[in-house]
N, C-alpha and C positions, 0 to 999 in steps of 0.2 A: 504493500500500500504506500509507504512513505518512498520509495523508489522512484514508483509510477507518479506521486506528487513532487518529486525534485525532479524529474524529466518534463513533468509539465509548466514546471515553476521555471526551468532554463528555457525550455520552448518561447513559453511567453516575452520572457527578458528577450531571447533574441529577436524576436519578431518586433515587439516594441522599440530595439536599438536602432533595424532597419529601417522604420517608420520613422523613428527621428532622423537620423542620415540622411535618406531621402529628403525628407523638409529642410536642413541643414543646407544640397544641396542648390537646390530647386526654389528655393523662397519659400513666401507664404501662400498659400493656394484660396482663392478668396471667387467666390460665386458674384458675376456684375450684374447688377438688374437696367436695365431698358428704362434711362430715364433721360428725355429732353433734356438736355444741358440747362436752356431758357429755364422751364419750371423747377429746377432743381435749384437755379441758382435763387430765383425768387423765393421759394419756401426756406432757403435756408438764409433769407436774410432775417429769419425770426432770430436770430442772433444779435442782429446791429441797433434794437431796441426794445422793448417790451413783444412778447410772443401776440404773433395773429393769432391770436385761439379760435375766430368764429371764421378762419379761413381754412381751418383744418377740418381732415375727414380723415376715414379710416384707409381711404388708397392714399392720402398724401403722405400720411404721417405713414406707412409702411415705404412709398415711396421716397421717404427722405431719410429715412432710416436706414434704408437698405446702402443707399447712395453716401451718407453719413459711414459706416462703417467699412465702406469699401473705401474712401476718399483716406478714412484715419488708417486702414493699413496698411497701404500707398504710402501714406507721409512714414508711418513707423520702417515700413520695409526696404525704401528708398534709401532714411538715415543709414539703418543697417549694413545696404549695400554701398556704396561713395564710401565709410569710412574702411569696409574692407577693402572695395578695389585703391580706393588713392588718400588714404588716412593724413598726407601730408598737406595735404590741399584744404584740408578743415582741421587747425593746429588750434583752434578755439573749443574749448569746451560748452561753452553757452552758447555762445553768438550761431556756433557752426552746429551746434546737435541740440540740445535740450532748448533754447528759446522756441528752433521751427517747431518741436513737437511740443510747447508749451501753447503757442498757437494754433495748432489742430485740436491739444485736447481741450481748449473752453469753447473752441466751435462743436466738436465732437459731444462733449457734457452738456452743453446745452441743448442739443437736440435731443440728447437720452433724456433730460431732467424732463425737459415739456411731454415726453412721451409717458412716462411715469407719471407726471403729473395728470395727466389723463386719464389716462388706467384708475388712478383712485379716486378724481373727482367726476368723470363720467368714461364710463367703463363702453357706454354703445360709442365712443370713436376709439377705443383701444381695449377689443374684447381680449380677457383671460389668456386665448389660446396664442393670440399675435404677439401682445406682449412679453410672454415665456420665452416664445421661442426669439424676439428679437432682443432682448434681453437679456439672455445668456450669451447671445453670438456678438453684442458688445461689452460685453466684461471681459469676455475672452479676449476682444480685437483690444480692450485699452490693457490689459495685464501683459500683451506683448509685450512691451516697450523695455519692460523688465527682464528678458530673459534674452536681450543683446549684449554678446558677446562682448563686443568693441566700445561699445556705450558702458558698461557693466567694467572694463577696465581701464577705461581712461577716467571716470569717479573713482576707482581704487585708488589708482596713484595719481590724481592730479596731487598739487601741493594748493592743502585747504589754507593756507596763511594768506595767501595772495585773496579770495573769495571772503564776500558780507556772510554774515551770517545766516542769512536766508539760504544763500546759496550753498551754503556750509553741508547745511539741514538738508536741501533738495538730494545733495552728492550722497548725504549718507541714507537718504531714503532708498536710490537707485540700488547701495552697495548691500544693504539689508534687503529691501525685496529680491538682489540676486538671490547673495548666499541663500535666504530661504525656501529659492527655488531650485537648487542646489545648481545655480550658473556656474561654480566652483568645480563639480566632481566631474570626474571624468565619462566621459563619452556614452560608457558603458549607463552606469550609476544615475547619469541624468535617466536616461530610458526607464529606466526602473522607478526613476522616482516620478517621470512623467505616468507611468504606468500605472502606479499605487495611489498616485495622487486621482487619479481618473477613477478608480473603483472605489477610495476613500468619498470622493464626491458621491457617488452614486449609493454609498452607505449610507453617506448622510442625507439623502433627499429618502431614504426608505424608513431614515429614524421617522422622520415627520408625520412621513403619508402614513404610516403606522399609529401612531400619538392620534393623529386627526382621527384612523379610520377607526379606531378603537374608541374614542370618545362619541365620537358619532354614532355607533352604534346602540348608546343605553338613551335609554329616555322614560320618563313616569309618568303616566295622565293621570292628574289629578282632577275631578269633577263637585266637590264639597269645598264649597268658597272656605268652611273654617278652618281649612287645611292652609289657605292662604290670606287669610285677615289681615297677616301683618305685612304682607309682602307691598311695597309702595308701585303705585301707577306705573312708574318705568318699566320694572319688572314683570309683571301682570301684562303690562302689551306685549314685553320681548316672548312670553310664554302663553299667549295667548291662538287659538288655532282660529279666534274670527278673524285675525291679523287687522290692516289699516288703521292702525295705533288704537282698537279696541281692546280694554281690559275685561272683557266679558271668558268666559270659564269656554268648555274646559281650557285646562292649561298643563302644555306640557313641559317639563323639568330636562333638561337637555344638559350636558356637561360642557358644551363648546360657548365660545362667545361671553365666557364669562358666568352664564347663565346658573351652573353649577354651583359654581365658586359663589355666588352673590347668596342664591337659594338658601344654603345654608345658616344666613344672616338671618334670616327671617323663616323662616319654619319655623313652628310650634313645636310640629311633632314631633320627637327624639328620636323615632322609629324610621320614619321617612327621613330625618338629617342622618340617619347612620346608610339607607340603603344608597342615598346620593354618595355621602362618602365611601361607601365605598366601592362604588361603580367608579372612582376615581381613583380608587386606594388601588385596585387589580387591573386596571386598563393598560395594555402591552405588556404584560408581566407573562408569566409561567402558566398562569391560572385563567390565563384570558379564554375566554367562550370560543371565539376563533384563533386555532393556535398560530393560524397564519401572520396572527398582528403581535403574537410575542417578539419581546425586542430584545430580548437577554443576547441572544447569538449576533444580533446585528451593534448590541451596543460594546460587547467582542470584539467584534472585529473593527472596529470602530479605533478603539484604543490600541489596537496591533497597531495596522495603518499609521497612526500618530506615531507609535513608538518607533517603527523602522525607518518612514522618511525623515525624524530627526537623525537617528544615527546617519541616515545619509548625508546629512547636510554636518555632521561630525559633533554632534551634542547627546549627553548621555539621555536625554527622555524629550519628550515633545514638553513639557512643560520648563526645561531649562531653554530649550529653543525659541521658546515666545516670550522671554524674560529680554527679549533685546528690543523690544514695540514696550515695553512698561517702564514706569518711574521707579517703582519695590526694589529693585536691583540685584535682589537674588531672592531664592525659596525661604534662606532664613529668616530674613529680614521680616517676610510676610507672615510665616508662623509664627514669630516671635509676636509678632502683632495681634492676631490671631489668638494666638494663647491666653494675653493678655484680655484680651475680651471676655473671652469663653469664662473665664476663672471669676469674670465680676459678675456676668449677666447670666452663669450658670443656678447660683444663689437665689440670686432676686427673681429668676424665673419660677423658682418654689414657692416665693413671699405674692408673686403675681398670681398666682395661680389658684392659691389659698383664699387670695381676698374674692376671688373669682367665684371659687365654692361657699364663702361665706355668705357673699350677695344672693346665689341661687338658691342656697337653703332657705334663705330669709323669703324665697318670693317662691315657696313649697316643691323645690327641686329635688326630688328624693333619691338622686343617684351621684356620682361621684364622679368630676367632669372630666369628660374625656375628650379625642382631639374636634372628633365630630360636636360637640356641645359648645367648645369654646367659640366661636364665631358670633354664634346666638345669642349667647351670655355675658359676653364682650361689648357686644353691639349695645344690651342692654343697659351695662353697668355703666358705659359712657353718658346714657342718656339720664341716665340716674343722678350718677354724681359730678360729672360735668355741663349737664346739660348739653349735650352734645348729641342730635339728630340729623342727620346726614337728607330725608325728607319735609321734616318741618323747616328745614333751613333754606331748603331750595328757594321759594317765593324771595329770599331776601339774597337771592346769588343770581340776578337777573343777566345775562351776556354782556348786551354794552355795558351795565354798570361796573361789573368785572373787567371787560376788556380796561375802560376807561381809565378804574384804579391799576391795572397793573401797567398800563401807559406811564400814569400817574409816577407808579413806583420806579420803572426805567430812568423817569426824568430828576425824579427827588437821587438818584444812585450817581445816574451817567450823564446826568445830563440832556439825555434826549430827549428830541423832539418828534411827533407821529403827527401825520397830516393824510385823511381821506382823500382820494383822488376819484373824481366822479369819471366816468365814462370812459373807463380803462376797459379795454379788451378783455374779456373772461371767458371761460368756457359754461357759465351759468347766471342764470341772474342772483341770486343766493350771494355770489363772491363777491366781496369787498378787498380795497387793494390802499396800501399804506405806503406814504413816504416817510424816510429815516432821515431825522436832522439830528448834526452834532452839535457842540456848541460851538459860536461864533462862523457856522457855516449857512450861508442862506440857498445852496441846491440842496438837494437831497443826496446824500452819499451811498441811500440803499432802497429796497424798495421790496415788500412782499406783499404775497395774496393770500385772504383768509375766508378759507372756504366750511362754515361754522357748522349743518345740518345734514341730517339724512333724507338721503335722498335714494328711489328705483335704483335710480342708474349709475348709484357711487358704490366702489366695493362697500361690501358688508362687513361691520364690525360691530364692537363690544360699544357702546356711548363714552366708555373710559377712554379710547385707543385717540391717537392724536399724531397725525402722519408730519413729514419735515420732508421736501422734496429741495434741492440746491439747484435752482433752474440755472444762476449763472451765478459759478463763484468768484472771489478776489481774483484779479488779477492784472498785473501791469504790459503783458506781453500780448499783440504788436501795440497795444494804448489801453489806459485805462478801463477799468468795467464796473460798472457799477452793480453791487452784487445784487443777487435775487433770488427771491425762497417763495414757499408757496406751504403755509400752513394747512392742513385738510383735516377736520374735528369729521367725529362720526353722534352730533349730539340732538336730541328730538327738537325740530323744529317749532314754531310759533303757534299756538293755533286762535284761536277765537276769543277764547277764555284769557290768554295770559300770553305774553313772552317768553321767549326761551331761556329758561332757567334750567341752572346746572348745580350739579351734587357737590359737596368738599372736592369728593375726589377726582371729579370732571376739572375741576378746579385746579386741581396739586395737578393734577397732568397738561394743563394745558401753561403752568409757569413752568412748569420741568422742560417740557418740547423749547418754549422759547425761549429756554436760557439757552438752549442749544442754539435757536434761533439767532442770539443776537451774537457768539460767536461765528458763524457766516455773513450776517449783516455790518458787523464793524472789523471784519479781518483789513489789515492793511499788507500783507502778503503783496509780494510780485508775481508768485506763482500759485497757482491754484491748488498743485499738489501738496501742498503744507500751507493751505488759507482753512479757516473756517477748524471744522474738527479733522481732516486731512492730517494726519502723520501726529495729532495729538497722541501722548502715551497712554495706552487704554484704559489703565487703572485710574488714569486723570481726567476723561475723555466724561464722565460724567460729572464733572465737577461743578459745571455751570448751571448745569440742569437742577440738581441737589441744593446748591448756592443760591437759587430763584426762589425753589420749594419754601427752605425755613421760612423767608421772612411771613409768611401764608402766618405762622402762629406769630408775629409782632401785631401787636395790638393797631398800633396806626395802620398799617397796611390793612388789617381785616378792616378794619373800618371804612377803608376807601375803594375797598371792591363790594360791598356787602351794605343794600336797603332794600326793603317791601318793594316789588317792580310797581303796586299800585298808586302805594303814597310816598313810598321813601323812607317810611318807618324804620329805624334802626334794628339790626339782628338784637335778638334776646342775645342776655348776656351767658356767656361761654367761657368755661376754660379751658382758653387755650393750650395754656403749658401742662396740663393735666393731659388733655389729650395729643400730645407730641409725646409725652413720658407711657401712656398708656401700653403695658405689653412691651415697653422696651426691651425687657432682656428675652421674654421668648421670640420674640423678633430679630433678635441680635443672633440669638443662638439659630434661629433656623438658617441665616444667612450664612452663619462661621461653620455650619453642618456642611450645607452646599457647597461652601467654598472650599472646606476641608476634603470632602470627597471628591471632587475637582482637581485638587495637588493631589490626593492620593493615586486616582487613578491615570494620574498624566506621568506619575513619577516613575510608577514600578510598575513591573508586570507580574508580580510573586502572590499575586491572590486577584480570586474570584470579585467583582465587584459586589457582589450580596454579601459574600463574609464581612468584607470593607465596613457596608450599612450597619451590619447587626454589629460590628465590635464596635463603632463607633457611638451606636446610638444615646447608651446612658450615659456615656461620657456629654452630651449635650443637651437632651431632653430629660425631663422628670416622667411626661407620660408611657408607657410602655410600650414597646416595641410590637407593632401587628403583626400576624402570624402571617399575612399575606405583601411583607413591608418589598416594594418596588419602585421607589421614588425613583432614582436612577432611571430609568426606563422609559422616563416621560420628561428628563431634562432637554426638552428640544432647544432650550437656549444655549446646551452647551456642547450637546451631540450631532446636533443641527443647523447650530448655529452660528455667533462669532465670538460666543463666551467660553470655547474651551479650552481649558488649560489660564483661564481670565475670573473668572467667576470670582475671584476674591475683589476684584475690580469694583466691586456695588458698595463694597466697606470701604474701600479705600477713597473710593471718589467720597462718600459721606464722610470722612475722616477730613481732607480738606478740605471741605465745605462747611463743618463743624469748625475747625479751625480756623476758616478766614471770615464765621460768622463773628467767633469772638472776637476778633482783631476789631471788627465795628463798633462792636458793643463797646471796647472799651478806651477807643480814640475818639468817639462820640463826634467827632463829626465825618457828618453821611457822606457829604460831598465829596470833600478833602479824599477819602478815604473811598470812595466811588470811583471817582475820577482816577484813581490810582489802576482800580481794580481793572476798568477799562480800557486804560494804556497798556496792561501786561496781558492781561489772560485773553480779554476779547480782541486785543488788537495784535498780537503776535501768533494767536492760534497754534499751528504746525509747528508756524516757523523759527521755534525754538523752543529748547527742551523744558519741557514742564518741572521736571527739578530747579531748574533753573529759572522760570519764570516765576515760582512757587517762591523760591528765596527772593528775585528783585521785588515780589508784591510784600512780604512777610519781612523779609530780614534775616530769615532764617529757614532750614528743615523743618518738616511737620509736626506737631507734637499729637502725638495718639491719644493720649488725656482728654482735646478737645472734645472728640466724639462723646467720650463719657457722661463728661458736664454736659453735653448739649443736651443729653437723654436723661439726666438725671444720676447718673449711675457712679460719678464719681467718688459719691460718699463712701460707696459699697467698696473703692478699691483698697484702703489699706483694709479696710476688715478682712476682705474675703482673697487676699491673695498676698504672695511674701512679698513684691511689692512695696516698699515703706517710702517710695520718694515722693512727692507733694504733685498733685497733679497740674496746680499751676507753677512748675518750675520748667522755665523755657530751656533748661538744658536738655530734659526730657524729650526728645525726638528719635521721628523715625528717618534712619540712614536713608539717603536716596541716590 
């Protein structure tokens, strides 16, 4: 058996060698589609201002796409060739290679972005199936660029002293996306990794459709409204089978789109929150109904794949190999961090859990809370003792008011100014479109589209979900660009009755997306490939987003996004700081679990990933381990996604966002201290190392302490761990 699989395993290598060879010789082989020169050039001047949207249709924008990624692998394949055949004749490294191809790709990215933007704000001019396929076949055409030879060694050894720092940053992107595509190894070894990497790809699009098809599969009709009393309107339509945003019965309980996940907040019944959970608890696992959507084997092979094409690229595990795109700077640094969490928010997840049980006894809960229980109970005890209703609050979380105050709060921080621009080109009447003023500048430096409601013909999502498309980013190459974003909410529309009102958490997601947002809106980049979030360090990459969120619990800010949509009535009062503290540590702890089984299984290959789960488990949770326990299995963010081997990245980025919350708090003034924030983080983006942008805003390395206080949790730290240094002593940091 093992023979017949190392003869088929050489077969393969050599067939795949030949295959690269071939293309080695020969160029890149690129299908041209039949398009009038005239119409191709007009459609593609949606580049040189604002996008025609009500000029496109689903043959142009196929038609310009196709034209678009043939035109960009020309420009890429061309470089290629000229610096092989007469490498002397382009002795420039910018001027002669990376500016042309910096000038295809924001023509290039911009036809992708408006195409995508499409796709999710009306999907009838870029159905599902068009999209996919042209969509992969330009990621592919822009990931060439990186796997030239001659481009790939003239950023090795140029000498970076002569070069800005931008340009610094571009060369060492080039020289890391080689190596990680192993541009280094030898002839053979590329083949192989181009090999692996192709059937790795094709794991991970089976983790997904697995996760989905498995979820899809369970559903409960409920037909007894007291089954659902407590569930709010939102909810009721999304489970509702008369559909047309009626809340009329029956209703069915579905585990996708959120649907699940929310349900459990509001069911009464303990009986039906345990069969929801655990229709979620077994979905891809061992136990699954259809054993075809088990993921154990595929989430296997999954981590081979990572493990072998890092050794290709000469690093001991796929998780030291993606340690060269992170701020953390090595595996220790991040356990050590890591640990330190675990050991404070390990305790207080016991003391949170109690008070938990204590609330539900009180209000005749006669069992002992389990994980299925806590959602319901939680939900409760917020409304109880914080006053804290995520439904009654809606009426006083009206859209513009919200938009307005987080305007508001950009301007109180950065400075900025937002200005509606009537009779802008859209692809719907719904969309509204924004100019970006800085200070002391009277054009606009930036400019996005905000596309707020549900709609037929937008993809389908959760009302939480909040898209970020980069129609045209920073860039100075061949003249300036004024960047362009195009925000896309999935939130219930207007009706008769009221305006469109959104929940806390429609809320916390719609400042997290635009802190991302205003990193592409104020990059000052020359190049696009390190503007915006481009070439940011991953674990730092949510930084801005997180930094947006807190100020959500600062009293002024609620205040200036939040009154009655009817009279303006102030929100009842709330606390805040109670519900930011609320389940901190069992929240800490499912993150440090996650992130923990993430290093474990990117690092070794010396155990099963279920043993992984079960040895791990009480070391982080108080609740007990399910006889059915498959978490793993359904991390599409990290088996599917771009979190793996990153996963610790969600603490980390909360780490300095906790940390340069305080830095506010106790410089007290906003501006001062805004205005700083905005010269470093939002205006350097890529184009320098987040370690390093992180010291010129701070002064210093991170201190991990931050996050603690931010959550409450610092009191807990000399108690509960050997620990005895003071959590605000700024020696206290983490290396980066």
């Amino acid at each position: 058996m093992f023979s017949n699989l190392n003869r088929l395993t050489r077969v393969l290598r050599r067939r795949t060698e030949l295959c690269y060879n071939q293309q080695r010789s020969s160029g890149f082989i690129v299908l041209l589609p039949e398009v009038d020169p005239d119409v191709a050039d007009k459609l593609l001047s949606v580049c040189d201002d604002l996008p025609k949207f009500s000029q496109l249709s689903t043959d142009k924008i196929f038609t310009l796409m196709g034209k678009s990624i043939v035109d960009y692998e020309c420009v890429v394949r061309n470089t290629d060739r000229k610096l092989q055949d007469s490498p002397k004749l382009y002795p420039d490294l910018f001027e002669d290679v990376i500016d042309p191809m910096e000038k295809a790709t924001t023509t290039f990215d911009t036809v992708c972005a408006t195409m995508k933007t499409l796709y999710l704000g009306n999907s009838e001019f870029v159905p599902p199936n068009i999209y996919y396929t042209l969509a992969t076949r330009a990621q592919n055409a822009r990931n060439a660029k990186f796997f030239l030879d001659e481009v790939y060694d003239r950023c090795k050894n140029c000498d970076k002293s002569k070069l800005t720092e931008e340009q610094s940053r571009l060369v060492d992107k080039h020289v890391i996306e080689g190596r990680l595509n192993a541009i280094d190894a030898k002839p053979r070894y590329r083949s192989i990794h181009a090999f692996k990497t192709a059937r790795l790809t094709q794991r991970m699009s089976q983790f997904r459709i697995r996760v989905e098809a498995a979820r899809s599969q369970f559903y409960l009709t409920l037909d007894d409204p007291f089954m659902v009393r407590e569930c709010p309107a939102s909810l009721l339509q999304m489970m509702s089978h008369v559909g047309g945003g009626s809340c009329e019965g029956p209703w069915t309980v579905k585990l996708n789109y959120n649907i699940g996940e929310k349900f459990l907040e509001f069911c009464p019944d303990r009986n039906i929150r345990f069969i929801v959970w655990h229709a979620e608890d077994k979905a891809a696992s061992i136990v699954e109904e259809t054993r075809e959507l088990a993921n154990s084997v595929c989430l296997e092979e999954i981590r081979l794949f990572r493990h072998e094409l890092a050794e290709i690229t000469g690093h001991k595990n796929y998780f030291e190999q993606n340690l060269c795109t992170k701020m953390a700077g090595s595996v220790e640094n991040i356990q050590n961090t890591l640990n330190l969490y675990l050991n404070v928010a390990r305790p207080v997840q016991y003391d949170e859990v109690v008070q938990i049980q204590e609330f539900a006894d009180k209000n005749n809960f006669a069992h002992p809370i389990q994980l299925w229980d806590l959602p319901y109970w939680s939900r409760k005890y917020k409304k109880d003792v914080f006053n804290f209703d995520e439904e009654m609050l809606r009426p006083f979380l009206p859209l513009d008011k919200v938009l307005n105050g987080l305007f508001g709060l950009c301007s109180r921080l950065f400075g900025l100014g937002f200005e509606e621009a009537k009779n802008v080109d859209c692809w719907h009447p719904d969309v509204r479109f924004f100019h970006v003023y800085e200070p002391n500048h009277d054009k606009p430096v930036a400019g996005f589209y905000f596309d707020p409601y549900q709609r037929k013909t937008k993809l389908k999502a959760s009302p939480d979900e909040v898209y970020l498309t980069v129609i045209r980013n920073s860039s100075r190459i061949p003249r300036p660009l004024m960047p362009l974003t195009a925000l896309i909410l999935n939130l219930l529309p207007p009706s008769d009755e009221r305006p469109c009102v959104l929940s806390f958490n429609e809320v916390n997601n719609l400042f997290y997306k635009f802190g991302h947002n205003l990193l592409y809106l104020l990059s000052k980049s020359s190049y696009s490939e390190i503007a915006g979030l481009n070439f940011v360090e991953f674990d730092a990459s949510q930084l801005c987003g997180h930094f947006m969120t807190n100020w959500l619990y600062d009293k002024e800010t609620f205040a200036s996004i939040s009154g009655h949509y009817a009279n303006g009535q102030e929100a009842p009062p709330i606390d805040l700081d109670g519900v930011k503290k609320h389940l901190a540590g069992y929240n800490l702890c499912k993150e440090i679990f996650k992130s923990n089984m993430d290093i474990k299984m990117h690092t070794g290959r010396d155990m099963f990933w279920l043993d992984m789960g079960r040895d791990m488990w009480d070391d982080h949770f108080i609740f007990p381990l399910s006889r059915y326990f498959s978490d793993p299995v359904r991390y599409i963010d990290i088996f599917s996604g771009q979190w793996g081997a990153a996963y610790y990245s969600h603490i980390w980025s909360q780490m300095l966002a906790a940390d340069i919350m305080q830095a506010f708090a106790e410089e007290k003034d906003v501006a001062n201290t805004g205005a700083r924030f905005r010269d470093t983080f939002l205006t350097f983006g890529g184009s320098c190392h987040s370690s390093e942008v992180f010291r010129r805003f701070m002064g210093r390395d991170p201190n991990p302490h931050a996050l603690l206080k931010h959550y409450g949790l610092s009191e807990n730290l000399n108690a509960d761990t050997n620990d005895n240094t003071n959590p605000d002593d700024p020696k206290v940091i983490v290396t980066c």
